[in-house]
N, C-alpha and C positions, 0 to 999 in steps of 0.2 A: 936704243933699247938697253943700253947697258947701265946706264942710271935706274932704270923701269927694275932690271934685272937684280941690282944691288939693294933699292929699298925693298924688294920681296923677300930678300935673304934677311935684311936687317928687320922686316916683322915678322918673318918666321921667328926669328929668334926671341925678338919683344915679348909675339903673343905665345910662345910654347908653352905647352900646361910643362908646370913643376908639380910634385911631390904626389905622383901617380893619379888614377883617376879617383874623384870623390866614390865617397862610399856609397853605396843606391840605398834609396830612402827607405823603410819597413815597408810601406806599401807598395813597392817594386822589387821587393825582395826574396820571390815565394821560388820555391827551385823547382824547375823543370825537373818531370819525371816521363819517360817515357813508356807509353802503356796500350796495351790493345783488347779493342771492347768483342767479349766473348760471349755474352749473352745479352739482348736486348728486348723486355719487351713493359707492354702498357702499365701502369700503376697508378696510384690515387697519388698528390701529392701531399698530404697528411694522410695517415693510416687513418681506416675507418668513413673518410668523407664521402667516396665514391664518385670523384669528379675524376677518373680516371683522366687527370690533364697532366703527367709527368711520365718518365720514361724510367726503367730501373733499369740501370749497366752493371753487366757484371765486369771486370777491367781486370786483365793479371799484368801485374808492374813489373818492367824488364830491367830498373833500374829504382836508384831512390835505396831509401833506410832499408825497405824489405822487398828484394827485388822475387816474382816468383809469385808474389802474394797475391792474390785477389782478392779486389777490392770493391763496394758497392756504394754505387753515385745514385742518387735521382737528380734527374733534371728534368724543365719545364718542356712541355711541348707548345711552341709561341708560335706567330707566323714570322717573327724575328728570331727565329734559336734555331740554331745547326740543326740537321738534323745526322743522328746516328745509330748503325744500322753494325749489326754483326762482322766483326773482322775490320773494321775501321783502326786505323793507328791515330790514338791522338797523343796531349799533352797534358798532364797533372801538375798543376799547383801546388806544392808544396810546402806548408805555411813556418814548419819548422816544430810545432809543439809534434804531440803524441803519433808516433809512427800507426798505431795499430785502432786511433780512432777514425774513422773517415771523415768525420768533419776538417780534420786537417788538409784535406785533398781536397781538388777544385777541378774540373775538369774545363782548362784554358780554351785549349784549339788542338788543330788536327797538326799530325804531322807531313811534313811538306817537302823535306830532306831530297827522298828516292826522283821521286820527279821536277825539282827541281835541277838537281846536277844532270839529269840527262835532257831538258831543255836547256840548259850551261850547253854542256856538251854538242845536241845540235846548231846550235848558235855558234861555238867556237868552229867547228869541220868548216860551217856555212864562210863565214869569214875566211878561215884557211884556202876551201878550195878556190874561191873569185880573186882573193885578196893575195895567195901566197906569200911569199916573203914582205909584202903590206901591210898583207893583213895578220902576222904574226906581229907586228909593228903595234899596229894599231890594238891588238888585244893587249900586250904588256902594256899600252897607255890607257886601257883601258884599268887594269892591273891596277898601274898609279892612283890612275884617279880614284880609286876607291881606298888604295892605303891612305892617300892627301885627306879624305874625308874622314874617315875613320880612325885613325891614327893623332891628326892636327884639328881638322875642322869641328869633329864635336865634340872630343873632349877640352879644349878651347873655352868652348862656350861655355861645357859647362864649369870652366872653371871660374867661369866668371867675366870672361874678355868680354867686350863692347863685338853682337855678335857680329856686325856688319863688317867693322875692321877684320875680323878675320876671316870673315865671305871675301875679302879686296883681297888678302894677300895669299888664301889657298884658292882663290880662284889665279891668280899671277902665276902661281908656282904650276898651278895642272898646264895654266894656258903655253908657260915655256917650256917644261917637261915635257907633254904630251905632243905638241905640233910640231917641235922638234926633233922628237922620236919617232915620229908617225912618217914624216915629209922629211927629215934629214935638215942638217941644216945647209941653207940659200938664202941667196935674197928672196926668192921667193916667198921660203918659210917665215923668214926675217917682218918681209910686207904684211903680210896673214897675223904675225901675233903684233905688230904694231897694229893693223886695221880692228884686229879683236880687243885691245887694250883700250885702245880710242871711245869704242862703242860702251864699253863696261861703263867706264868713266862716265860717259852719257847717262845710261843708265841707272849708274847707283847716284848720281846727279837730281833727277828727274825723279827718281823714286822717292827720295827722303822726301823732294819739296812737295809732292801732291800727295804724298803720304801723310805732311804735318799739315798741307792744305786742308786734307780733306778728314782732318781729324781718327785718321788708323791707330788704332790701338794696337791691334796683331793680336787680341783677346779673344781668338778664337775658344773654341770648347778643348782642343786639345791642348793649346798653348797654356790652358787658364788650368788644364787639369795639369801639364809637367810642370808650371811653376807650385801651385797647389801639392803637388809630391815633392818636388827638392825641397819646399820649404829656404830656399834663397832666391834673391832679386836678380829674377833675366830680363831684359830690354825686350819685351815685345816686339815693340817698332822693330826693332832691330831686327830681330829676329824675321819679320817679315819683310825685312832691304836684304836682309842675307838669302832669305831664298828666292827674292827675285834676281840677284845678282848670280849664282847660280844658277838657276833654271834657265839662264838668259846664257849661260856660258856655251853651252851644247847645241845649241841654234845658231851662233856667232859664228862656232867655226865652222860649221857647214858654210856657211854663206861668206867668209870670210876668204877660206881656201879654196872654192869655188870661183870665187871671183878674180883672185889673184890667178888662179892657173888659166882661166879665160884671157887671161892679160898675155900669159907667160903664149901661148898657145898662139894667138895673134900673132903677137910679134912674132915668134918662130914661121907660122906662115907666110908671113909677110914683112921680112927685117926694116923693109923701106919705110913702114909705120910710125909717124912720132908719137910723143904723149899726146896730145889732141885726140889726133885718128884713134890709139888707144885707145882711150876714156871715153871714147863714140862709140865705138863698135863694144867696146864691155859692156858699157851702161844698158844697151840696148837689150844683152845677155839678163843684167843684173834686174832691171824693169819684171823681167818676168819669171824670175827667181824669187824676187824678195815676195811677187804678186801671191804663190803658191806658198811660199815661206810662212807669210803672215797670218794666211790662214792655217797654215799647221800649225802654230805656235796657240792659236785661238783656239781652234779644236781639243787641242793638247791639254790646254786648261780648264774649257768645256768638260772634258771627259772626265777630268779629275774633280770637275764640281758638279758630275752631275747628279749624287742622291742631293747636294744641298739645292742644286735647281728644281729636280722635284717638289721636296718640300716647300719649297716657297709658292710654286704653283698651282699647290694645293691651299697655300694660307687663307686666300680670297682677299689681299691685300691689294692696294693701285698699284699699278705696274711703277711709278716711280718712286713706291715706297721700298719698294721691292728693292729698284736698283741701289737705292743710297742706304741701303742696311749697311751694317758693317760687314757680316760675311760677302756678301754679293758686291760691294765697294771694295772691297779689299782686291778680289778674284780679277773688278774692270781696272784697278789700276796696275796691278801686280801683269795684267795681259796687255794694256796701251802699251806702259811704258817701256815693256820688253817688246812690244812690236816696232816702238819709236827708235827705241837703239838698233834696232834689225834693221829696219829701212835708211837711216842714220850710217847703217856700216856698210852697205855697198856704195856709196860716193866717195867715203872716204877710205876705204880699202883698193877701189878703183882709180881714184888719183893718186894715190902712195904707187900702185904697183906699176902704174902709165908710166911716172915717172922713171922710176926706179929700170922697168926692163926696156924703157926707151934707152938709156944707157948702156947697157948691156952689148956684149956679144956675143949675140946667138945667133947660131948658124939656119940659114935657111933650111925647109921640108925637104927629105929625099923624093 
């Protein structure tokens, strides 16, 4: 691990954005204004036409050039558009020209702040109380993992890195940070981030090839609208091996430390156990982890593509036009191949740790 452990250090260093983050493009540039809707009711959307199909808000902005001020929005009434109702907090658009015209205001989205932090907050007790001094572990790597991303991984990209390379090396750094802070360091831990390294490797392996197999572009509508707003050249493809190398990371070590501690577990049961017996009695564990694994992993991404499977259900298109689209081709490779490094990681997470805690001496069960 400790070669694994030195090139992650040495492409941290390679891919670190220099000279701050790029500046956000005019079209991502409107400042949020914080504002809450005080009056709402039916209106024409042009004066005069009587297609009563818009809403008039009245808004007093608690922030922004003129905080205090009330403000007047029309928006549409669609069966696609928010709908908002008296006392709603949302968010303003704020385009930068004239403070006191309202065309310069937009009314974004709602505000999400208050309930968010107190589902944060449930989430973290939950942890604390099962987990105690674990599960304060696991929330600081939790911690990490989101400075690694937000701090390394995307502005990275956009500074222009090849994005995959930098999915390989902020995924390296969460995977020895985190399962080292979580699980302490062991052989144990030791076998867990080799067995999750292994599988990656697989993974970002298998992805590139059926990715250029299967002609992926990663042109999705969002991808094609941030490249379309930087106005600079990002790697698509790339862009889409980095987030199956990632998505794939968090499913790893579930199945990765699981496996290994089934090993660890064994043998403490039963120290008279070799590697064979081990890697027998795991696998047998492992068969029916990865069985439920893999369907979570599918689900997971199901769930994330499901208004795009709607839509195509509706198309009236053949079902295997459907499949080999590019969005829906993207979703079935982006899900095998991260199923394939799953099942791929308990054999060889399971012979690493067979081995490894057949050596060992650990003391028999009281």
């Amino acid at each position: 691990l400790v070669p694994c452990a030195l090139a992650t250090l040495v492409g941290l260093v390679l891919l670190w954005p220099t000279g701050g983050p790029p500046a956000p493009p005019r079209t991502l540039s409107q400042q949020p204004i914080q504002a809450t809707v005080t009056q709402a009711s039916a209106s024409d959307c042009s004066p005069g036409s009587g297609d009563r199909g818009c809403l008039t808000l009245l808004l007093a902005m608690a922030d922004g050039p003129l905080p205090g001020r009330e403000l007047v929005q029309v928006v549409p009434v669609e069966p696609g558009s928010p709908q908002f109702a008296v006392g709603d907090r949302v968010v303003l658009g704020y385009s930068g020209a004239d403070p006191t015209d309202p065309s310069s205001y937009q009314v974004v989205d709602f505000q999400r702040q208050q309930p968010l932090i107190w589902l944060a907050a449930v989430f973290a007790a939950a942890v604390l109380v099962l987990g105690r001094w674990r599960g304060l572990a696991a929330l600081a790597a939790l911690a990490l993992t989101f400075a690694v991303l937000l701090f390394f991984v995307l502005p990275a990209i956009l500074a222009g890195s090849d994005p995959l390379a930098v999915a390989v090396v902020g995924s390296g750094l969460i995977m020895f940070a985190v399962l080292y802070l979580t699980h302490g360091p062991s052989a144990r831990t030791s076998v867990a981030v080799l067995g999750t390294l292994l599988s990656l490797a697989a993974i970002g392996g298998l992805g590139a090839a059926f990715a250029a197999a299967a002609s992926l572009t990663g042109l999705d509508d969002q991808t094609a609208n941030l490249i379309a707003s930087l106005g600079t050249g990002v790697d698509a493809r790339g862009l889409l091996l980095a987030g199956v190398v990632i998505g794939a990371l968090g499913v790893l070590d579930d199945v990765t430390v699981t496996q290994t501690s089934a090993v660890w577990e064994l043998r403490r049961a039963n120290p008279a156990m070799g590697a064979p017996a081990l890697f027998g009695a795991a696998m047998r564990i492992g068969r029916d982890h990865v069985a439920s694994a893999v369907n979570t992993l599918v689900l997971a991404y199901a769930g994330a593509a499901l208004p795009l499977m709607l839509l195509f259900s509706l198309s009236g298109r053949a079902l295997g036009d459907v499949l080999t689209s590019q969005d829906v081709a993207t979703e079935i490779v982006r899900t095998l191949v991260g199923s394939i490094g799953l099942v791929a990681s308990v054999p060889i997470t399971t012979a690493l740790a067979a081995v490894v805690a057949s050596r060992e001496r650990i003391p028999a069960a009281a």
